[in-house]
Biopython code that builds the backbone (N, CA, C, O; Angstrom):
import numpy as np
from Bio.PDB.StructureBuilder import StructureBuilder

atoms = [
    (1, "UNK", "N", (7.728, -10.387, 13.916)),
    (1, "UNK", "CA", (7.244, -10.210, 12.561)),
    (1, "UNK", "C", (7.912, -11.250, 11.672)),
    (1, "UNK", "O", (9.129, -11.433, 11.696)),
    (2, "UNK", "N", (7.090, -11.916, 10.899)),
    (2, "UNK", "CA", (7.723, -12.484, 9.773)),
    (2, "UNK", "C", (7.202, -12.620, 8.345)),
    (2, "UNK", "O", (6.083, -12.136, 8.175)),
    (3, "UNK", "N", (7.836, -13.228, 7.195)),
    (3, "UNK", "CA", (7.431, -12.595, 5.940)),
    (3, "UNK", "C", (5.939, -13.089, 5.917)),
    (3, "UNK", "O", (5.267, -12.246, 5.322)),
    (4, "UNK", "N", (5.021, -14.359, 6.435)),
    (4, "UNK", "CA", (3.897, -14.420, 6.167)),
    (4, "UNK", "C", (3.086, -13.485, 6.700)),
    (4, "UNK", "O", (2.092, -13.182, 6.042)),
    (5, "UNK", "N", (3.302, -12.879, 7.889)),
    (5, "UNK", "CA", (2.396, -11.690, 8.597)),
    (5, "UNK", "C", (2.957, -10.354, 7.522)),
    (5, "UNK", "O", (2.056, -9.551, 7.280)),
    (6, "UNK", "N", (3.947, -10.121, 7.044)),
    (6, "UNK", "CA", (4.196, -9.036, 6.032)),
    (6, "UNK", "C", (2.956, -9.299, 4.976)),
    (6, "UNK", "O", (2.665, -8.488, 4.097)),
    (7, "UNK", "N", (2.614, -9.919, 5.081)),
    (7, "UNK", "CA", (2.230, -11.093, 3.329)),
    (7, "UNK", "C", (0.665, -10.706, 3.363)),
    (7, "UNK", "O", (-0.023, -10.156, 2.503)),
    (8, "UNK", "N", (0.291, -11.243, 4.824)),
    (8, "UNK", "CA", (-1.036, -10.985, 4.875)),
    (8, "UNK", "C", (-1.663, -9.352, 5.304)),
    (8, "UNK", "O", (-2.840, -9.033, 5.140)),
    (9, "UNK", "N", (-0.630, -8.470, 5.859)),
    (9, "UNK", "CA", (-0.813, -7.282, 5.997)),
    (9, "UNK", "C", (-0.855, -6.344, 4.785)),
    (9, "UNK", "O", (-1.361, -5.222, 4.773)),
    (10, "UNK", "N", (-0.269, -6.948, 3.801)),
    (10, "UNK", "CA", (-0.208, -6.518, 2.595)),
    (10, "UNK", "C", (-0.872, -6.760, 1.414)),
    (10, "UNK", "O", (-0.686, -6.203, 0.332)),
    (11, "UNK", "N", (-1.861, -7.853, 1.762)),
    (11, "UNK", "CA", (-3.224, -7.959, 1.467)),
    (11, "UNK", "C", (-4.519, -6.821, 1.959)),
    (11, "UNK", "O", (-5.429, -6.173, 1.441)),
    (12, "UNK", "N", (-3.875, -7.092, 3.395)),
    (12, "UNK", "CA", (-5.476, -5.869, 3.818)),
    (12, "UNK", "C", (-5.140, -4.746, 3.266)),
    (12, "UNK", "O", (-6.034, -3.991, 2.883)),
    (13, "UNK", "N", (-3.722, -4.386, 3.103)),
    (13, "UNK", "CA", (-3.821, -2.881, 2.314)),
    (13, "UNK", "C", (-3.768, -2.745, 1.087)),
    (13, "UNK", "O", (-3.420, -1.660, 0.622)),
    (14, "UNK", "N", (-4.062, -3.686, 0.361)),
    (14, "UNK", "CA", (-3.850, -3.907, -1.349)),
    (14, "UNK", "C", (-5.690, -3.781, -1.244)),
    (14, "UNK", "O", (-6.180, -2.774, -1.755)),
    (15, "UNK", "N", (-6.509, -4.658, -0.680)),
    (15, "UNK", "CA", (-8.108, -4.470, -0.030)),
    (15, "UNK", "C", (-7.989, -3.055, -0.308)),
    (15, "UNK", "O", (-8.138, -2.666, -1.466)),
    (16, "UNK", "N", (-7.790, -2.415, 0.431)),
    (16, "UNK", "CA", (-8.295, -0.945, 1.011)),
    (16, "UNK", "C", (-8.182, -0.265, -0.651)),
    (16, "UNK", "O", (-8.918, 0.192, -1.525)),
    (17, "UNK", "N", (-6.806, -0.541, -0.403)),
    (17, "UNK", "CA", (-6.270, 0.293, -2.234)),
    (17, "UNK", "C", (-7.324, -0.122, -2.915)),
    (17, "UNK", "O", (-7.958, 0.881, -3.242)),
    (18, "UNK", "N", (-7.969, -1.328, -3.395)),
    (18, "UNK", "CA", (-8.436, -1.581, -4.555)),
    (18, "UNK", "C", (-9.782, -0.665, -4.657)),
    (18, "UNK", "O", (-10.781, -1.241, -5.086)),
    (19, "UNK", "N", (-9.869, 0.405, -4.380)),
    (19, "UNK", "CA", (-11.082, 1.257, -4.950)),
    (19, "UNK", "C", (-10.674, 1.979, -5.308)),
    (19, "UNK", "O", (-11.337, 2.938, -4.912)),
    (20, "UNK", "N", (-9.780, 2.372, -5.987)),
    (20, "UNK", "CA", (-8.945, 3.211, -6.803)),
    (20, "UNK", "C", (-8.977, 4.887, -6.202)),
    (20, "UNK", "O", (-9.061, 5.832, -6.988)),
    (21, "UNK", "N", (-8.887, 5.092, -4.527)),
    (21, "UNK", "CA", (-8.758, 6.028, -4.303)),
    (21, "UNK", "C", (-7.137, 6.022, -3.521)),
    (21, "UNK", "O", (-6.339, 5.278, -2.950)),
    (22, "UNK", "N", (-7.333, 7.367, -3.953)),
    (22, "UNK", "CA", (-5.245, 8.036, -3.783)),
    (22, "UNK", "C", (-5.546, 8.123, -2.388)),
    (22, "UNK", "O", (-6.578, 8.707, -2.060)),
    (23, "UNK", "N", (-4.616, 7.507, -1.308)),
    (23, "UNK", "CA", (-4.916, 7.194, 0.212)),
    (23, "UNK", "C", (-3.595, 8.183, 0.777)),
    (23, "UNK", "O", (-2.609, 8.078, 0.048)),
    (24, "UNK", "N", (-3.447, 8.977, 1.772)),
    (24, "UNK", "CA", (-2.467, 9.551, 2.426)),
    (24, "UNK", "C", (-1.429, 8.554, 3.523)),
    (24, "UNK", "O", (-1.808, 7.386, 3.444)),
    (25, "UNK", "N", (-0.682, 8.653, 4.141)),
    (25, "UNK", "CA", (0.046, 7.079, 4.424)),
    (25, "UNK", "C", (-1.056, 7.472, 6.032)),
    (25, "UNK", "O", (-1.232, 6.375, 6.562)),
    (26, "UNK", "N", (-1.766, 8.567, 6.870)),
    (26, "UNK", "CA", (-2.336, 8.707, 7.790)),
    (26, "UNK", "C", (-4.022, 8.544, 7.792)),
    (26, "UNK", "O", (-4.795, 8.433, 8.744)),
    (27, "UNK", "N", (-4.288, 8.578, 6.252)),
    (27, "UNK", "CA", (-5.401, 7.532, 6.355)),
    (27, "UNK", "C", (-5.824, 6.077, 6.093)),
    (27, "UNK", "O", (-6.870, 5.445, 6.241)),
    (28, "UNK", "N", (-4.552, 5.796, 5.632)),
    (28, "UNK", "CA", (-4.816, 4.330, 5.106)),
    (28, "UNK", "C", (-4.083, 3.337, 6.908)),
    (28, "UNK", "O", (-4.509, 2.265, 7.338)),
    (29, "UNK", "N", (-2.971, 4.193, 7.524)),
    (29, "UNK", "CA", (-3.270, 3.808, 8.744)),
    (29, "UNK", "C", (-4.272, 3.651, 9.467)),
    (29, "UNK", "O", (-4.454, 2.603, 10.086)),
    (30, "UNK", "N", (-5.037, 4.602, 9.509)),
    (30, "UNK", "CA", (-6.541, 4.401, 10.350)),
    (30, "UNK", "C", (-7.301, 3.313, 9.765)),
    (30, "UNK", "O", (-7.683, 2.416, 10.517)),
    (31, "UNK", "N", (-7.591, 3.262, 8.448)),
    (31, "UNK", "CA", (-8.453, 2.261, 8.173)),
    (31, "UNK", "C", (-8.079, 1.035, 8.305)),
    (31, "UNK", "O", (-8.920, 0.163, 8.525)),
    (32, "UNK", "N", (-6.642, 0.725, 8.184)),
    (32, "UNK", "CA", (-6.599, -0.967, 8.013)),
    (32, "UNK", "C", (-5.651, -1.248, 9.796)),
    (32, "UNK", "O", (-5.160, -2.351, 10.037)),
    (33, "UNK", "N", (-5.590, -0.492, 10.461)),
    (33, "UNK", "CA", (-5.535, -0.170, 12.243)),
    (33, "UNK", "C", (-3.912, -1.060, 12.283)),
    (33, "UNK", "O", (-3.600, -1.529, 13.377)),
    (34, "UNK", "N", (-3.032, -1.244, 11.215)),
    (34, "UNK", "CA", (-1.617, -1.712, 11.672)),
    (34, "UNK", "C", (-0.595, -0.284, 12.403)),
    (34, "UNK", "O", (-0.583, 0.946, 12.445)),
    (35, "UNK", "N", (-0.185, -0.929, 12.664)),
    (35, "UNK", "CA", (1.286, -0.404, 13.172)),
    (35, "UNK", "C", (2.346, 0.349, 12.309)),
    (35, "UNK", "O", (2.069, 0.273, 11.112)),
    (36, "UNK", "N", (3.490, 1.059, 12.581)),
    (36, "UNK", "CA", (3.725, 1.925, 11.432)),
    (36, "UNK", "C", (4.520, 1.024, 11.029)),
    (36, "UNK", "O", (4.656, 0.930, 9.809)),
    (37, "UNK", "N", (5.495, -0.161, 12.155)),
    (37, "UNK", "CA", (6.103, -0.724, 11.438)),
    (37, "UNK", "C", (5.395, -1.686, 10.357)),
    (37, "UNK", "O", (5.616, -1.846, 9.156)),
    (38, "UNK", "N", (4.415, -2.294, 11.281)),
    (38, "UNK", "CA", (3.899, -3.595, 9.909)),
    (38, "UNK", "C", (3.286, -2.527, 8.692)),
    (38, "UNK", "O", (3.650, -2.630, 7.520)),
    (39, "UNK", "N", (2.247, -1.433, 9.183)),
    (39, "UNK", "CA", (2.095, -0.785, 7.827)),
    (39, "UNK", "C", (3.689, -0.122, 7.194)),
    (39, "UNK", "O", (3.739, 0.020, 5.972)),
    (40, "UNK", "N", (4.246, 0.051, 7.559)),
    (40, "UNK", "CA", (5.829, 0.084, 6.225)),
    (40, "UNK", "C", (5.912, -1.078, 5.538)),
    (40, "UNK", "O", (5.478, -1.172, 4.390)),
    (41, "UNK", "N", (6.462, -2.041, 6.162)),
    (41, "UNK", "CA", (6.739, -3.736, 6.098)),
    (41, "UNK", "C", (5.709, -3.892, 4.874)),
    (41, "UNK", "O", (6.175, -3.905, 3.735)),
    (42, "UNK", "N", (4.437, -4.002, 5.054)),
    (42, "UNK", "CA", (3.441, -4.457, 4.066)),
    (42, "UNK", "C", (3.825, -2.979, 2.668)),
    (42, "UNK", "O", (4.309, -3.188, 1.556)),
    (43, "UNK", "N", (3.548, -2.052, 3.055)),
    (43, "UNK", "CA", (4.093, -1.103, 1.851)),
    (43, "UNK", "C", (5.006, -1.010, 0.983)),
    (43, "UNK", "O", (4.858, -0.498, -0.126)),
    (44, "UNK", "N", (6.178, -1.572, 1.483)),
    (44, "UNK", "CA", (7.219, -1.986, 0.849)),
    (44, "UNK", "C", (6.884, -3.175, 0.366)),
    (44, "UNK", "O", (6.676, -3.173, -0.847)),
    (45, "UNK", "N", (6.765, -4.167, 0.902)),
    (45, "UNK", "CA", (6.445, -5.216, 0.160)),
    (45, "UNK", "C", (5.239, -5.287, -1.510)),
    (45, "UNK", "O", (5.333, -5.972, -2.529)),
    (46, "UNK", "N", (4.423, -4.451, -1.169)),
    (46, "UNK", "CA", (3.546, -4.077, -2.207)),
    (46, "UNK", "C", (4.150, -3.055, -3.451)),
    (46, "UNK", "O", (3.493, -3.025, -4.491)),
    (47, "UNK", "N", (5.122, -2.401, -3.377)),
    (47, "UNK", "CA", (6.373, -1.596, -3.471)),
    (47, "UNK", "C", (6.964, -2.458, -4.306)),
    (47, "UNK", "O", (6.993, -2.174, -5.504)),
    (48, "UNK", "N", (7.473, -3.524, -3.893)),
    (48, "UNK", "CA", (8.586, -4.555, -4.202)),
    (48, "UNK", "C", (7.720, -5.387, -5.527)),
    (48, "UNK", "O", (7.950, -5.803, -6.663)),
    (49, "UNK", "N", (6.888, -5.330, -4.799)),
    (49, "UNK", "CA", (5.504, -6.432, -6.282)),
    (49, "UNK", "C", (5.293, -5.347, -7.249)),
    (49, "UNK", "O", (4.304, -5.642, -7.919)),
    (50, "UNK", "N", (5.782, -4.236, -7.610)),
    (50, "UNK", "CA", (4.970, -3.051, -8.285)),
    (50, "UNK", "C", (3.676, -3.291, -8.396)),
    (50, "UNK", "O", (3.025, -3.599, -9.394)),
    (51, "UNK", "N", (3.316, -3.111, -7.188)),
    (51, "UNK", "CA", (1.714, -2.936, -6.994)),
    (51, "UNK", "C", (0.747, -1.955, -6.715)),
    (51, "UNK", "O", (-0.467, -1.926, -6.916)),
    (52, "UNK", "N", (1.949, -0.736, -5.942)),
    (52, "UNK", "CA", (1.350, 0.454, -5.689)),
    (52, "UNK", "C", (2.352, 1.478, -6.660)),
    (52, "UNK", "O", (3.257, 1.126, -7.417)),
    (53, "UNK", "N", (1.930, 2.673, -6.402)),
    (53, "UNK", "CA", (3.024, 3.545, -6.603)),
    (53, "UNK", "C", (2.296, 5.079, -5.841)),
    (53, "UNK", "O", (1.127, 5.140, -5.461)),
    (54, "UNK", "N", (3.066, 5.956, -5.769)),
    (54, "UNK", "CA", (3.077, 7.103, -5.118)),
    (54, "UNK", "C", (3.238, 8.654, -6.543)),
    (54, "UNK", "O", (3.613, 8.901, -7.689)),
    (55, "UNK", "N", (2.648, 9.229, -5.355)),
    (55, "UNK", "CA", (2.425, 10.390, -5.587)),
    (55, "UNK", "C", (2.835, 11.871, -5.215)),
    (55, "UNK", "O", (2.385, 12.049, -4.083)),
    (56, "UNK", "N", (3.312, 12.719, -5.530)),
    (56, "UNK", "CA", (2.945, 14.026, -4.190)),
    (56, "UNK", "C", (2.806, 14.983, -5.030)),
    (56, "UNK", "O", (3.352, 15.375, -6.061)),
    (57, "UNK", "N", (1.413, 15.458, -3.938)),
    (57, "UNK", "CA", (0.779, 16.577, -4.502)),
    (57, "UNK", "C", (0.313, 17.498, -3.115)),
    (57, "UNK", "O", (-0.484, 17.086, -2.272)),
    (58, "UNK", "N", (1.059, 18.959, -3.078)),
    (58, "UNK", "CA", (0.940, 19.572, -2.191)),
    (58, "UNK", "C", (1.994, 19.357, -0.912)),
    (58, "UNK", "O", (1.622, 19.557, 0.244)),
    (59, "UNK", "N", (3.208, 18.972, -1.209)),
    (59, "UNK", "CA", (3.664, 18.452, -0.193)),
    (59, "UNK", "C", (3.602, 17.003, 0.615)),
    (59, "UNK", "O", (4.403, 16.669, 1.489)),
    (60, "UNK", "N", (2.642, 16.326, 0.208)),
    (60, "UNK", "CA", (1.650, 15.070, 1.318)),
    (60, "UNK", "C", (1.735, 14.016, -0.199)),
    (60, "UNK", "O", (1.006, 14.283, -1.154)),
    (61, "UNK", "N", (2.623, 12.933, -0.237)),
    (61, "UNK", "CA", (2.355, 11.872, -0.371)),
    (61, "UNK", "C", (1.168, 11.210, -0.383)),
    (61, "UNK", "O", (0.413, 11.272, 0.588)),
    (62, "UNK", "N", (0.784, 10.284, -1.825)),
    (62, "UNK", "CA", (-0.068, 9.406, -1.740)),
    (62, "UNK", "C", (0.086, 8.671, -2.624)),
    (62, "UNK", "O", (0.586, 8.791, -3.742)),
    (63, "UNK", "N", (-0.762, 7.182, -1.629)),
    (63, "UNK", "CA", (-0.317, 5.954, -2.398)),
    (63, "UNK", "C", (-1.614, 5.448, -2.876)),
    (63, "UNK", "O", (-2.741, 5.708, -2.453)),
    (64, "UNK", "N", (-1.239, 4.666, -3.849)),
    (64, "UNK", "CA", (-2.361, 4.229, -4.501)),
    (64, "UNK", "C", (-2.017, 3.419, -5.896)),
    (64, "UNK", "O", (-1.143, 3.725, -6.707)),
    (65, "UNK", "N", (-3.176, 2.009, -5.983)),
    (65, "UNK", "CA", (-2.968, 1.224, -6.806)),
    (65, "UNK", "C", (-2.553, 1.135, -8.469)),
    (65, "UNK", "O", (-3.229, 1.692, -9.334)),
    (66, "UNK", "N", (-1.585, 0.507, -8.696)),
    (66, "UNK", "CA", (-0.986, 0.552, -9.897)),
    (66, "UNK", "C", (-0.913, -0.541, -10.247)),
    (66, "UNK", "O", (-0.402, -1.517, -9.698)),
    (67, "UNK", "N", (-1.814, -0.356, -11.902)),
    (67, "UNK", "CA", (-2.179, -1.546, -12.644)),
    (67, "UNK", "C", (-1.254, -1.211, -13.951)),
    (67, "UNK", "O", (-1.048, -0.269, -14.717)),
    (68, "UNK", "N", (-0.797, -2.641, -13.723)),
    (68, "UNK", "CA", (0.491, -2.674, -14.812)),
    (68, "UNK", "C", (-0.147, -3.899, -15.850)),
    (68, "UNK", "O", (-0.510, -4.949, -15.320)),
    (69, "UNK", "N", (-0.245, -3.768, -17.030)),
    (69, "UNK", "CA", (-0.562, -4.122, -18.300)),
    (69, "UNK", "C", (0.621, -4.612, -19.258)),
    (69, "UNK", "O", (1.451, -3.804, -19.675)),
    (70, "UNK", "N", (0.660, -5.910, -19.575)),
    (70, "UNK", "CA", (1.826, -6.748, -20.665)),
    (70, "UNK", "C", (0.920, -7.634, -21.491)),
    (70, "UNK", "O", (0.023, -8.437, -21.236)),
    (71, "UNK", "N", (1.683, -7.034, -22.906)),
    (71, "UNK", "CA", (0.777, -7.250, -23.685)),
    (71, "UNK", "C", (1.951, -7.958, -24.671)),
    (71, "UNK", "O", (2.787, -7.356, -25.345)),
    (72, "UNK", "N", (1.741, -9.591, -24.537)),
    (72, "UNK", "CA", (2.926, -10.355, -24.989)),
    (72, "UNK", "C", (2.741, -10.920, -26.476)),
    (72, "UNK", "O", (3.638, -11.579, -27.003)),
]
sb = StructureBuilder()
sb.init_structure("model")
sb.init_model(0)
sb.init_chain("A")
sb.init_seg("    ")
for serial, (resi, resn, name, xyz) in enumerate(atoms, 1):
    if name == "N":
        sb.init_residue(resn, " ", resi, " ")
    sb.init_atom(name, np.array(xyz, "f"), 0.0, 1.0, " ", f" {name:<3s}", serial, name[0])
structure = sb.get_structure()
């Protein structure tokens, strides 16, 4: 693994995110078919960009896109 394969894995799941639905971390595995490590790796990294943010409701975590607004 290295940071460009982090980079581009974290594209396909920023993809998936961008329809503004709240994803569970066991369905957004299925859809974009990584690994738990590269899907962490890319999550964190998207994490690190404040790009996503999380949720929990019911016990079960969910992630989903966060649009951050600066108004200079």
């Amino acid at each position: 693994m290295n940071k460009n394969l982090i980079g581009l894995n974290a594209g396909k799941v920023w993809q998936l995110l961008n329809n503004n639905k709240r994803w569970s971390y066991s369905e957004l595995k299925e859809a974009v078919g990584l690994s738990d490590r590269d899907l962490n790796a890319a999550i964190g990294w998207l994490a690190r960009e404040d790009k996503i943010d999380f949720e929990t409701e019911g016990g079960n975590d969910r992630l989903f896109l966060c649009v951050n607004v600066y108004i200079g």
